[in-house]
N, C-alpha and C positions, 0 to 999 in steps of 0.2 A: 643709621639704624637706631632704635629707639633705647633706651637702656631703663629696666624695671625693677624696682625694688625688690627684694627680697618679701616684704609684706605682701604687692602684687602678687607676685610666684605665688605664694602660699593660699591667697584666695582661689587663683585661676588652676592650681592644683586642686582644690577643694572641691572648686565647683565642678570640676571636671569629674572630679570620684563620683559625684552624688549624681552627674549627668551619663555618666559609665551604668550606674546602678538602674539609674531608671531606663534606659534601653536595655539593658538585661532580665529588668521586669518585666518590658514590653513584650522581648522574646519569646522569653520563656511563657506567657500567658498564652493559650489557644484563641484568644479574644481576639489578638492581633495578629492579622497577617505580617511575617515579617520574615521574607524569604532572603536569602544572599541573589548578590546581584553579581553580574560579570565586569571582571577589572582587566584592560588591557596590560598594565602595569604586573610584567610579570617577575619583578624583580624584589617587589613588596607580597606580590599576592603567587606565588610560583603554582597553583592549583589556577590562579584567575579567579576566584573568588572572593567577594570581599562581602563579609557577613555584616548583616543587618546593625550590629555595634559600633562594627569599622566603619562601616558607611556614612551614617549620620554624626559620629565624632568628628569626622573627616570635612565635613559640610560646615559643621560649625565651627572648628577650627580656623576653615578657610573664610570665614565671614565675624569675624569680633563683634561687629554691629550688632549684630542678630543676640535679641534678649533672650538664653536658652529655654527659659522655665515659656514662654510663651510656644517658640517653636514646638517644644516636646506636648503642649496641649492642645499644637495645630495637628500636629504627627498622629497623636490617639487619634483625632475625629477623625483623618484620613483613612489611615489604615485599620481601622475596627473592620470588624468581620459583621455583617448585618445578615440575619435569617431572614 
């Protein structure tokens, strides 16, 4: 298992806050659809739901690869709401 500095922790905490923040922005705006989804995991989600924040934390989490600030400006153009 990998062992990370304390300087690591403190960026991927960081980036985490300000990646928290902007899917809370996404939510909260009517622009964006961003409905909760259903989570069989009902030991984490005891309702089964896992809301639009949890989800995509979740996603990125499990993928380090994935460069966020790009994701989250694939995410907008997907789920905008178009009239």
């Amino acid at each position: 298992m990998p062992t990370y500095s304390s300087k690591a922790n403190t960026k991927f905490l960081l980036q985490e806050v300000e990646i928290t923040a902007a899917l809370q922005g996404m939510e909260d705006d009517e622009l964006y659809e961003t409905g909760s989804s259903y989570s069989a995991n009902a030991l984490l989600y005891p309702d089964h739901e896992m809301t639009f924040v949890q989800k995509h934390l979740a996603y990125l989490k499990g993928r380090p690869q994935l460069d966020p600030q790009h994701y989250l400006a694939n995410l907008r153009l997907r789920i905008k709401v178009r009239k």
